[in-house]
N, C-alpha and C positions, 0 to 999 in steps of 0.2 A: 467607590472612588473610580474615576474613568480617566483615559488622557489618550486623546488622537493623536495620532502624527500627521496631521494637516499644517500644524504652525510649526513643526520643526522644517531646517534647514536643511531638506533632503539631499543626500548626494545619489541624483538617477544618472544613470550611465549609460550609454547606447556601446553597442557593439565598434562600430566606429570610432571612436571617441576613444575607445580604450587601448585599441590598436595602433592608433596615431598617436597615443603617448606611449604605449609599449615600446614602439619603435624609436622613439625618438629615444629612450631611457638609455638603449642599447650603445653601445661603443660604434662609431660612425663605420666599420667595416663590419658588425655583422649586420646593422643595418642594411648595407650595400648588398651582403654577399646570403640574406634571408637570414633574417631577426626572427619572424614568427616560429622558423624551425627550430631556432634556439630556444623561444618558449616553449614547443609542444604543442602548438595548437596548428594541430593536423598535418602533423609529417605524413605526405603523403603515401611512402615504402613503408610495405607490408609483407616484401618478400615471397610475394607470391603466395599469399595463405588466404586473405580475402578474398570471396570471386568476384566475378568484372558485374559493373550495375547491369540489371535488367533495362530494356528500352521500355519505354510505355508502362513499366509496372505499378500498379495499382497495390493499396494498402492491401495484405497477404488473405485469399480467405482462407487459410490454415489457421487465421486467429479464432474463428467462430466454428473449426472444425475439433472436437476436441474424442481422443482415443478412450474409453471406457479401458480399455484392457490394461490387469495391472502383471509384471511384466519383471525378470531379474535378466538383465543385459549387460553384456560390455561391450563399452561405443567404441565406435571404430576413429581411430585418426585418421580425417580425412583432408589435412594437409598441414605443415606444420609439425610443430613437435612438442612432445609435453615437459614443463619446466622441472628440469631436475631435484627440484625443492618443492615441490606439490605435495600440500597432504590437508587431511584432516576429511571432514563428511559436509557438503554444501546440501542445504533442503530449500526446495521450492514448492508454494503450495499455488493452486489454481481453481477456479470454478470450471465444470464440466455442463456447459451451457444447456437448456434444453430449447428444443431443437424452434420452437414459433417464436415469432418476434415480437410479441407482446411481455415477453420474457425477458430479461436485462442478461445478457451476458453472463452477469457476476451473478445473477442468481441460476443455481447449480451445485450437486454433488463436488464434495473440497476432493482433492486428488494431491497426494500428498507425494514429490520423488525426493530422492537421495542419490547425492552423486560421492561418490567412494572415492578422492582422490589420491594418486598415486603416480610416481614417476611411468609406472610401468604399466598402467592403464588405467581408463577410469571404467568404474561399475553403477550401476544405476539400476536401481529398487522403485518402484511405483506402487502404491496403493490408496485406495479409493477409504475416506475418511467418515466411519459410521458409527453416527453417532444415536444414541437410542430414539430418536423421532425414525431416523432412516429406515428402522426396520418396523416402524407401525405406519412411516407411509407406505412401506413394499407391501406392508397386509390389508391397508386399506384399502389398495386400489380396487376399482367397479361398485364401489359401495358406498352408499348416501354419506360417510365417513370422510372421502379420498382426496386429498391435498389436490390443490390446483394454483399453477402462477397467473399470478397478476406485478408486472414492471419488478422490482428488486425484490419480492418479496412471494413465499410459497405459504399459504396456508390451506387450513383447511377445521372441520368440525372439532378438531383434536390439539388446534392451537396452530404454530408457525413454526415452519423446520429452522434448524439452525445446522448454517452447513458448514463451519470451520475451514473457511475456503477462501480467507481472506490473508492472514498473517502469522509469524509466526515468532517465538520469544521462548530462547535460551536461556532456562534458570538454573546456571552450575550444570549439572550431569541429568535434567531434564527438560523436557521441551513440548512448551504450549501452542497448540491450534488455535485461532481466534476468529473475531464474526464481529462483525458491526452490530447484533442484533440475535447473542445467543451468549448463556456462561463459554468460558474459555474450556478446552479439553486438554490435561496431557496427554500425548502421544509416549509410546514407545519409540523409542529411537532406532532401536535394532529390527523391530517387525513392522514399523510403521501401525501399527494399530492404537485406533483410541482407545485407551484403558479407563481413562472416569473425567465427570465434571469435576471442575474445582467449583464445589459448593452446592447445596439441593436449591434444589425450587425455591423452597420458604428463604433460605438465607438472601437471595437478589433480589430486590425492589421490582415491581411488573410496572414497566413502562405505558404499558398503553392497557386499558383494559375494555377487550372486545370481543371476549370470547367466552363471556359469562362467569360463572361464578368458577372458582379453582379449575382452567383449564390444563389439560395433560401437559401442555406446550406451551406456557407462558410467553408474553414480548418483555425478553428482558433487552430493552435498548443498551450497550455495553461501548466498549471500544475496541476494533481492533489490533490497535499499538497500547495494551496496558504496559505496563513498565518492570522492572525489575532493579531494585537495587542492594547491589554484590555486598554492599557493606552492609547493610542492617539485613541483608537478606530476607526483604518483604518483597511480595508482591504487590502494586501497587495497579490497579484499573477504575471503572468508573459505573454507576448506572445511573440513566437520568428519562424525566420524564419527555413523552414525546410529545410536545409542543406544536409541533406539523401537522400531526391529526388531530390535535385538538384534545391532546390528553392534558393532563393535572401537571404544570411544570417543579420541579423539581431537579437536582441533581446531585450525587455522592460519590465519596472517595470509597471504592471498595479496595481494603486491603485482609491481607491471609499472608499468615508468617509460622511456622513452626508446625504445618501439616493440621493447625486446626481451625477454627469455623471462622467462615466468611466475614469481616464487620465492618457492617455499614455506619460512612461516617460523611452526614448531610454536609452540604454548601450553601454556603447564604450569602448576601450582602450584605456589604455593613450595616444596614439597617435592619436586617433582619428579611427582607424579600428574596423568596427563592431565586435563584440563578435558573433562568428559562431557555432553554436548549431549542432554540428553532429551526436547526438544519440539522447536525449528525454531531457525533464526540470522536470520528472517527480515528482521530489522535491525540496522542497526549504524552506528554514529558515531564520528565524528573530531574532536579536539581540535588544539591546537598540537602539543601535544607525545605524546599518549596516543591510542590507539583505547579505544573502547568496545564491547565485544563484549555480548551478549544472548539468553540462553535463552527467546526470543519466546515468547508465549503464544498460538503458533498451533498445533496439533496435526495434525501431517502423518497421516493414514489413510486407506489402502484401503477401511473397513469403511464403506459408505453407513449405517449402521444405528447406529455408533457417538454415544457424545454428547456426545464431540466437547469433552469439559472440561478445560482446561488444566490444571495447578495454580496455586494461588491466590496464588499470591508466586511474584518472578520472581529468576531469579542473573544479574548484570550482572559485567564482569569488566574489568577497568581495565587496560590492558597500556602502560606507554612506551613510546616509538617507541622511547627507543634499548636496549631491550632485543632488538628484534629482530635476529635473525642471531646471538643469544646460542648458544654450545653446548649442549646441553641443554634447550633451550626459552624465549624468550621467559617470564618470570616475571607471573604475572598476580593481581591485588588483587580478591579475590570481595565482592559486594557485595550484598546479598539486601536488596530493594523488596515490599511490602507490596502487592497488588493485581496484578491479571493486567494484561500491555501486552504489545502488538505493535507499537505506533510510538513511536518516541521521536525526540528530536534534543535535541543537546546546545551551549551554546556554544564559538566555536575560543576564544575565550578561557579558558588555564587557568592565568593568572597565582598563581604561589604552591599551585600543584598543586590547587587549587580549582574543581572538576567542576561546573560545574553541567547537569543532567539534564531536561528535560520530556518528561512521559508523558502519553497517552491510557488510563487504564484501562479498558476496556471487563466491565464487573465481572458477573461469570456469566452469560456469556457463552460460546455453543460456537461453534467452528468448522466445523461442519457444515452440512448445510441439509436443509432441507425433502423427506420421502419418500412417496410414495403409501402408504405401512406408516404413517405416524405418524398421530395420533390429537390432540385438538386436548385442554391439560390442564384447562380446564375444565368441558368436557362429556362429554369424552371418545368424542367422535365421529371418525370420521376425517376429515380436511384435506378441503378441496377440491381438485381432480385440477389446478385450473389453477395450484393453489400448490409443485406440486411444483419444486424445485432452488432456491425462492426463498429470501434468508436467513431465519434464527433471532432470534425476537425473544432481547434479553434477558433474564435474570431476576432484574436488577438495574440501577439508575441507574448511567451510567457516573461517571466523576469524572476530572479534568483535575488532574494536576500537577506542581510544581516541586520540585529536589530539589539539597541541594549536599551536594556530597561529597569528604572527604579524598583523594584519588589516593591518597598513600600509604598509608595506615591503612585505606582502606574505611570509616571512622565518616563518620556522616549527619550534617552538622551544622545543616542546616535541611529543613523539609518541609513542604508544604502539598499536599493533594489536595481538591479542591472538586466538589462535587456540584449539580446545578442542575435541579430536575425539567423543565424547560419545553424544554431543550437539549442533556444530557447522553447521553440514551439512545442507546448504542452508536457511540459517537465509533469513528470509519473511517479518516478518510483528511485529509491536510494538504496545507499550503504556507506557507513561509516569506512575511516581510512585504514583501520585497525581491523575491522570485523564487530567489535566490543560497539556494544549499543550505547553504553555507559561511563562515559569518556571527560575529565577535567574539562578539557577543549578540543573543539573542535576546528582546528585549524584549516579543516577543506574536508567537504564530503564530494562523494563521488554519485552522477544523477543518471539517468537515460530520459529522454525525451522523444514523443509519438513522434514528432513534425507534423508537415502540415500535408493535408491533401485535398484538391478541390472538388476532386471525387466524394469528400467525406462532408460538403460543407453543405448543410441543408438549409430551406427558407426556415422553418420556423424556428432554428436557434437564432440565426441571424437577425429573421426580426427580434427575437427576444431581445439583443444585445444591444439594438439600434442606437440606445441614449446610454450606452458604456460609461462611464464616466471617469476612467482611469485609461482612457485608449492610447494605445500607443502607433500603431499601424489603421489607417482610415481602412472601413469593409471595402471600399472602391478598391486602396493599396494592397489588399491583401496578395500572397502567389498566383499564377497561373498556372503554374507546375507543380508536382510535387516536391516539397523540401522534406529529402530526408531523415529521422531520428537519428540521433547521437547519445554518445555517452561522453560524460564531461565532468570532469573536476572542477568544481568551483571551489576558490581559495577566499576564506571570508577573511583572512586577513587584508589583501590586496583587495578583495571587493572586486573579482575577476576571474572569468576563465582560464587559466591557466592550462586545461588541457586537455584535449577532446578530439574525439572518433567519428566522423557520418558514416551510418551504415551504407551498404551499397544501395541503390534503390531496388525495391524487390524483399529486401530484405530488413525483417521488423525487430529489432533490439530489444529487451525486457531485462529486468527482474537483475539486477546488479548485485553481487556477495564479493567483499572483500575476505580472500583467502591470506592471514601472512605466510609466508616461507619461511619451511623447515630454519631452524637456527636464526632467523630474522626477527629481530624487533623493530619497531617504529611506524610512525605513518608511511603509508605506499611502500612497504616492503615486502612485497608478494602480490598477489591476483587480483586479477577481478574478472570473475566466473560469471558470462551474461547468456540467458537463451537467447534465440537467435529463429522466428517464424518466415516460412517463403513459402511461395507455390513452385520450388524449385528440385524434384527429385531427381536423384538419381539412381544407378547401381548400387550406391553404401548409403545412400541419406534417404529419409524422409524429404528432405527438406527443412525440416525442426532441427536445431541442432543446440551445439553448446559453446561457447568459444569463448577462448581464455584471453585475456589482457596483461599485460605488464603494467602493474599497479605505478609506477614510474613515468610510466610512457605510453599514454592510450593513444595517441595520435601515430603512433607506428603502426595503430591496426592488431590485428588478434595474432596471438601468438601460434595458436592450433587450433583447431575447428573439430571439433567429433561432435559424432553421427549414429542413426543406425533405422535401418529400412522399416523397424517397430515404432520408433520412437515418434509421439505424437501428441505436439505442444499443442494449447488454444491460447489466448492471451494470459500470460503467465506472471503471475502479485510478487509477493513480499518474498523474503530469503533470511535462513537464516545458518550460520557455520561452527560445527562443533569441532573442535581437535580430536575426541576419542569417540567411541562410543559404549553407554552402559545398560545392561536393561533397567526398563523401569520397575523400582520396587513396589509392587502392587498393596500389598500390605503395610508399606508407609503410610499411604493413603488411597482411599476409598469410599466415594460415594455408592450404598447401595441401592440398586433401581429400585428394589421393593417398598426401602426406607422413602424414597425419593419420591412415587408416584401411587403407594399402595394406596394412600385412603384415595386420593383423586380417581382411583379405575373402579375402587369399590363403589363409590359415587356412581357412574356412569348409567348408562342407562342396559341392559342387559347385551343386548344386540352388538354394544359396544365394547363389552369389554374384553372379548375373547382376541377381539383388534387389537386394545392398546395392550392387550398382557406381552405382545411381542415387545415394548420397553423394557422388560426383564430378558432380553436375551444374551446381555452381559454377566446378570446377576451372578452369584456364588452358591445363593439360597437352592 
């Protein structure tokens, strides 16, 4: 069952448009005497804590610089002051690029930090996330064996690394690593180390099969936003075939509950035809009663060269829980969205089978980046050599929005997607108003956006884009300048911005964590903890920094900024916030390597196996 939202009565809003009736809304003297301040959208006082914009600055290359060294500090305030109600442990995880640009960025060693917050300082923990491919690529190297990248992806004779470098998911008092394209890992919370997979080899479907018969390192295609929900306390993620290379399509609900084995539970369509995954799952949501699966519009490729263009509508696929365990597959309701999205989140509330969906469109948009081969599309000169690996501007205004839909039927019964030129360009990355991934409703999440740069804007994504078909900004129209990244509240009640920060220019905004306040309940009642990348050092800073928001009021600017002449961001992902922290019970559970890979190494070919024995270097045996 399918239902576009092309014949529904869309309500698209421009930035303008919403402002002119914001203001009008207002009592005719704060109109007079500044309405927008009275919204929040971009109180310009910041009291002197944010610094003054860079001239001329260029997208940071601190994004593609990224620190190896893992690191126990405490940052310095370096203007500002820290909220008296601060607390609990904020984690960010990142890819540690390798260093040629045939390489994607995001593929790279996961580097996992921890920020310790507290009135009276914060502390910060880094370590480098290894997971047991990491230590048979470190043995493989110089040998007919030895991993090598090719665009998002590192393989090699032994199968494909999986670098936990993507996301990350809070279950109660433990906390999962995750990878577009590997099992998920708990971590310890307290050492920062990986302690096991959730699940062996055999339990995950292999996505793509190209590495002959049982290799070390299977492609398990996965998701990096699996789910969790508090109330049934399962684990809830995905594996699906990969349809892109040309694999066997298929796709399944993997769920794990009670510390024991993985189980795989197929997707179909009503008629019984597999659901065929032709770009990535790299998200997904959970309701009461339903998962929501998604054909993300991130495009997984080898090809550094490629342009990296999703397609321009996305297939969402609605499956009930209690379908699952069905013979024959779980039955699922296809749902086809207008505009390309890689994040969404949905509310647990789905009383009366009523979905409701919020997206990030990111609207021509590739998921590629930046090559010493690309040429820049208005000059048509080649890049500068220091922007290589950096992102892609867009070549289009992104747009924010809200979406409700019949579970049963798949018809759209409301839609709003808003466009905001001052905020919108290339919406990235989220956090919930709570912290709580897992939320009734969601009355407003909180976003960060690249912006735009013309520096960043190359010919061959732009020809990719040529016949957009959802344009909202003609390629002629697009900036001449760089337009800042922001951090912004969208309020899907109102179907509006309601409140938002541009960073300075110079200065590249990431990776958002709603922190609440000590003794605080409710939405926006505490932080919001963003990194913060520059080519701006000085005596106390990197340049990399941390800086905190008033969850109330982001348009006043950061509240405090800390620092520290170690500390060394690259382009910095997902986030996620625990109030305490516990160590992980190793003995709850435990995958062991021996169990995991012994027959596949006894297999091998002799030469080979003294190589992969280094996957036991977790082991207990």
């Amino acid at each position: 069952m399918s239902n576009r939202a092309s014949g529904l009565d869309r309500r698209l809003l421009s930035r303008r448009r919403f402002l002119r009736a914001a203001v009008a809304a207002l009592p005719a003297t704060a109109a007079a005497g500044g309405g927008l301040h009275l919204l929040a959208c971009g109180d310009p006082s910041s009291g002197g804590v944010a610094p003054a914009p860079v001239a001329g600055a260029r997208w940071p290359d601190s994004l593609t610089d990224a620190g190896h060294v893992e690191n126990d500090l405490v940052l310095e305030v370096l203007a500002g002051r820290l909220p008296s109600d601060l607390q609990g442990h904020s984690f960010v995880v990142c890819s540690l690029p390798f260093p040629e640009d045939v390489s994607s960025p995001f593929n790279g060693l996961g580097m996992l930090y921890r920020f310790d917050l507290d009135p009276a300082g914060v502390a910060m923990k880094n370590r480098i996330l290894r997971t047991d491919d990491y230590y048979v690529d470190e043995a493989s190297a110089g040998t007919p064996w030895a991993f090598d990248n090719a665009g998002i992806a590192r393989f090699g004779r032994f199968g494909v690394r999986n670098f936990v470098n993507t996301a990350l998911l809070p279950m109660e008092e433990r906390l999962l690593a995750t990878f577009d394209a590997g099992r998920p890992h708990l971590v310890d919370p307290m050492s920062l180390e990986i302690v096991t997979p959730i699940g062996f080899n055999r339990e995950w479907p292999i996505g793509l099969d190209v590495f002959g018969d049982a290799p070390l390192f299977p492609v398990h295609f996965t998701s990096a936003h699996p789910q969790f929900d508090p109330n049934e306390r399962r684990y809830y993620g995905v594996a699906y075939g990969g349809t892109a290379f040309g694999g066997k399509p298929f796709a399944s609900i993997m769920t794990w509950e009670n510390d024991g084995a993985v189980v795989t539970n197929p997707v179909v369509l009503p008629d019984g035809s597999p659901v065929a995954i032709r770009q990535s799952m790299h998200q997904m949501a959970i309701t009461r009663e339903h998962i929501v699966l998604c054909d993300a519009s991130f495009v997984n490729s080898i090809d550094p060269y490629s342009p990296g263009r999703a397609r321009s509508d996305v297939d969402y696929y609605i499956v009930p829980k209690g379908e699952l365990g069905r013979v024959g597959g779980a039955r699922a309701v296809h749902v086809v969205i207008p505009r390309e999205a890689a994040h969404f989140q949905v509310d647990y509330d789905d009383v009366g089978g009523r979905i409701v969906l919020h997206a990030a469109h990111g609207c021509g948009a590739s998921s590629g980046w930046m090559t010493n081969a690309d040429t820049l599309s208005r000059t048509q000169e080649r890049i500068d050599p220091r922007d290589s690996q950096k992102p892609l501007s867009s070549t289009d205004v992104g747009r924010m929005g809200r979406y409700e839909i019949d579970a049963t039927t798949g018809v759209l019964r409301d839609a709003v997607a808003i466009a905001d030129e001052a905020y919108t360009w290339g919406p990235a990355l989220y956090s919930t108003t709570t912290g709580e991934v897992t939320r009734d409703r969601h009355e407003s999440l909180y976003w960060v956006s690249m912006g735009f740069s013309p520096a960043n804007l190359v010919s061959r994504v732009v020809n990719a884009f040529l016949d957009y078909p959802h344009r909202t900004v003609a390629i002629a129209d697009l900036p001449q300048e760089i337009v800042p990244g922001a951090l912004f509240r969208f309020d899907a009640d109102r179907g509006a911005i309601a409140d938002a920060y541009a960073f300075p220019t110079g200065y590249f905004g990431l990776s958002p964590q709603f922190v609440p306040g000590r003794g605080r309940s409710g939405p926006r009642e505490g932080y919001v903890i963003t990194t913060v990348v520059s080519d701006q050092p000085d005596g106390s800073s990197s340049g990399d920094e941390v800086w905190v928001f008033d969850g109330r009021n982001l348009g006043r600017g950061p509240l405090c900024r800390l620092g520290h002449t170690l500390l060394n961001l690259p382009f910095t992902l997902h986030t996620a916030w625990m109030p305490s922290l516990v160590p992980l019970d190793a003995g709850r559970y435990f995958v062991e390597p021996r169990d995991d890979y012994g027959a596949t190494i006894a297999a091998l070919p002799p030469e080979a196996r003294p190589i992969a024995e280094h996957a036991y270097a977790r082991s207990r045996r």
